[in-house]
N, C-alpha and C positions, 0 to 999 in steps of 0.2 A: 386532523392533526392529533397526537398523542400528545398529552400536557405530563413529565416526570415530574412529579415533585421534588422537593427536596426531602433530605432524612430526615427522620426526625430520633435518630439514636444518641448514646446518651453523652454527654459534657468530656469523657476520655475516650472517644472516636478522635483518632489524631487527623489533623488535615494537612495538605501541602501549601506551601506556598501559594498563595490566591496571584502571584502576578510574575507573569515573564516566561522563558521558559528557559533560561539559563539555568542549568541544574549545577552546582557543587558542593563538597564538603560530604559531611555526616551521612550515611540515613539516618532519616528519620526513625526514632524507637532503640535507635544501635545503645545509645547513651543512657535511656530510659527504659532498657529493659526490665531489672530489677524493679519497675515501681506498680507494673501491671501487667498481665495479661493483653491489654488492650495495646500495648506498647509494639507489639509483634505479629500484632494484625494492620498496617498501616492502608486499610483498607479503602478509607473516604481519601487515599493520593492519585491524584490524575499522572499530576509528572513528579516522580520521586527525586530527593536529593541524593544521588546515587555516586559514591565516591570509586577510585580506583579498587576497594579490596572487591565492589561487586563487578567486577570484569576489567579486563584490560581496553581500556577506555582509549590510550593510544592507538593501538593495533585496530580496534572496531567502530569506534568512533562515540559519540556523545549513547549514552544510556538511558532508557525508560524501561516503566514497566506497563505492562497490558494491564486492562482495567478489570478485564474476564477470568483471564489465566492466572497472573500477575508473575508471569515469567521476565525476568530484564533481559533484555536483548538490544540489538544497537537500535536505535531509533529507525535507520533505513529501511532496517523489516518490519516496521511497525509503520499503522496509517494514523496520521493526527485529524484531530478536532477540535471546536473549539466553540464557543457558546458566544452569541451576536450580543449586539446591545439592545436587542428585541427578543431577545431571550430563547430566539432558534439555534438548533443545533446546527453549526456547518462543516463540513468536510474539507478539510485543509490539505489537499497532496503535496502541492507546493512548497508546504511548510512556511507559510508568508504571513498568514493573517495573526494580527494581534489579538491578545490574551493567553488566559494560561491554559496550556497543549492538554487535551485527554486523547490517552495513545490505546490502537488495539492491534493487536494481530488483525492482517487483512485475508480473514476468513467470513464467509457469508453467514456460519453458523454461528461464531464469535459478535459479530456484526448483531445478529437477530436475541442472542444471550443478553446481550446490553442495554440494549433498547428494551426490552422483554422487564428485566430485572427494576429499571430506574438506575445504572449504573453510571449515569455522564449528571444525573443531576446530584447524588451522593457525594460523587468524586468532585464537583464543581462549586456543592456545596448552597445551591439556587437551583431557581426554579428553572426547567428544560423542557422548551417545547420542541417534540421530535416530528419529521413527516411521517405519514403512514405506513409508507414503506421503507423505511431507510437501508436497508441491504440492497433493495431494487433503485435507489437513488443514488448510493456509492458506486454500482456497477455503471449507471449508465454514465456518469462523471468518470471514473477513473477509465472508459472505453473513447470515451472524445477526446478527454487527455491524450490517450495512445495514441488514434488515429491522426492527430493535431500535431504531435512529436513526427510520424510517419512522413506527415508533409512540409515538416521542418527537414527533415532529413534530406527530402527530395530537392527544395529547392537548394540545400546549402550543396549539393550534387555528393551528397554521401549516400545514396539507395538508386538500384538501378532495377528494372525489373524486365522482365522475359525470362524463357527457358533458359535461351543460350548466355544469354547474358549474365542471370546469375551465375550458371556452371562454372562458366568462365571465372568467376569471382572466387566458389567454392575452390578450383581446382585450384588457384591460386594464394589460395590462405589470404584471402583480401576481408571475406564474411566477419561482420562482426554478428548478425542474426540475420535467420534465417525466415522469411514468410509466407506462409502456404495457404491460398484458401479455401478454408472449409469443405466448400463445394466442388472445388476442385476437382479434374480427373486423379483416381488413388497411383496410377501409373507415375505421371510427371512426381508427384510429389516423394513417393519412394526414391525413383531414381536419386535424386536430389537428396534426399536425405540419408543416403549411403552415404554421400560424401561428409557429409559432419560425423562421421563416424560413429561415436554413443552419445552424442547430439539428439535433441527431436528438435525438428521445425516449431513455429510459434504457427496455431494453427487455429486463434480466437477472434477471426472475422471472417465473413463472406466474401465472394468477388465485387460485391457490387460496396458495399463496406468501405474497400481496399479502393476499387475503382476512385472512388467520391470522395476519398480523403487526397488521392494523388494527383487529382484531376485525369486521367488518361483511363482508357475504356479497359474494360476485359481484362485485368491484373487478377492475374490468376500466380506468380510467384514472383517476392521481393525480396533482395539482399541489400541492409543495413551495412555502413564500414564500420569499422572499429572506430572507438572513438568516444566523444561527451557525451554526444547523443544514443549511440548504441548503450550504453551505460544506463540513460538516463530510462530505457526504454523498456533493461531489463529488470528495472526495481520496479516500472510501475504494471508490464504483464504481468510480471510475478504478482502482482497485487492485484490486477484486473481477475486471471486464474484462481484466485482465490475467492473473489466474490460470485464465481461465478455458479452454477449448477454442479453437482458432481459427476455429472458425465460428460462434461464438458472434454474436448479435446485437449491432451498435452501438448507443455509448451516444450521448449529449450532450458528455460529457464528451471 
């Protein structure tokens, strides 16, 4: 285990709110800028008070900022966190667990920057024990998540799979995603994704992957409908892709 300390930087290091993660009002430093330097670096904030002038907050939805980058962006493209009351660091996709959120872009080099730096116990402001590999523990969590969605999908009877069977779907504008695996023959998978036109396939598991999440043998291509669940699948590839390798195969997303 990696143990982060906390900071130990000096008395005008501003902090966030220590509880919740309803954000409103001010930023933080907006009001205090005039009184320092240190006002306009609000750098030890996990989840900032992020008012309407930094984003249209209706249109995108609730605001954070990354603890790496410290770009705002809607929370949806950002992966939360959150510190146990054993003082491990957990990965929260769901967005469920209690305490207060540290958000990052879900990139495996952003992932590795923060962990690297001490940046979740700064921003939390306590002490943070992280696993060893935390980029390779987000991947493999945000990939069970996916596959878990895949067989939610199946059984609520919104993902069908075979050749003909997707086509059928594609050529029907029924697709809400599209799924190819890896290992696949390159022929079936082409065909297929002509039809999504400047689409790619999600192409970030294997057959047997696919098989074992769906329960049915040999899934070699699956089509998702449009829908909650297609929705909910392309925020968390998009994030699975992100933690993953950089030669990893493109998605759709």
């Amino acid at each position: 285990m990696i143990v982060a300390k906390r900071s130990t930087g000096s008395e005008g290091d501003p902090g966030g709110d220590p509880g919740g993660d309803k954000v409103s009002g001010e930023t933080p430093g907006r009001e205090q800028k005039a009184q320092g330097p240190e006002a306009e670096a609000p750098e030890a904030l996990g989840e900032d008070a992020l008012g309407e002038e930094d984003g249209d907050a209706e249109a995108t939805g609730p605001l954070r900022r990354c603890l790496v980058t410290r770009e705002i962006r809607p929370k949806s493209e950002l992966l939360r966190f959150v510190v146990g009351p054993d003082d491990r660091l957990l990965t929260d996709p769901a967005e469920r667990m209690p305490g207060r959120g540290l958000w990052l872009t879900p990139r495996r080099d952003i992932v590795a920057t923060a962990a690297a730096k001490g940046l979740f116990a700064k921003a939390a402001r306590r002490r943070v024990v992280l696993p060893s590999d935390l980029a390779g523990e987000v991947e493999q969590l945000l990939r069970a998540r996916c596959l878990a969605l895949l067989g939610l999908a199946r059984r609520a009877g919104q993902l069908r799979t075979g050749f003909e069977k997707v086509r059928e779907d594609l050529k029907a504008g029924r697709a809400g995603l599209l799924l190819a695996a890896r290992d696949g023959a390159p022929d079936g998978r082409q065909k297929l994704a002509a039809l999504l036109g400047d689409r790619l396939p999600v192409a970030l598991f294997d057959s047997e992957e696919l098989s074992l999440a769906l329960g049915r043998e040999r899934v070699v291509h699956a089509v998702v409908a449009e829908g909650g669940i297609a929705q909910q699948l392309r925020r968390d590839l998009d994030r699975l892709q992100g933690m993953q390798a950089a030669d990893s195969s493109p998605t759709e997303i």
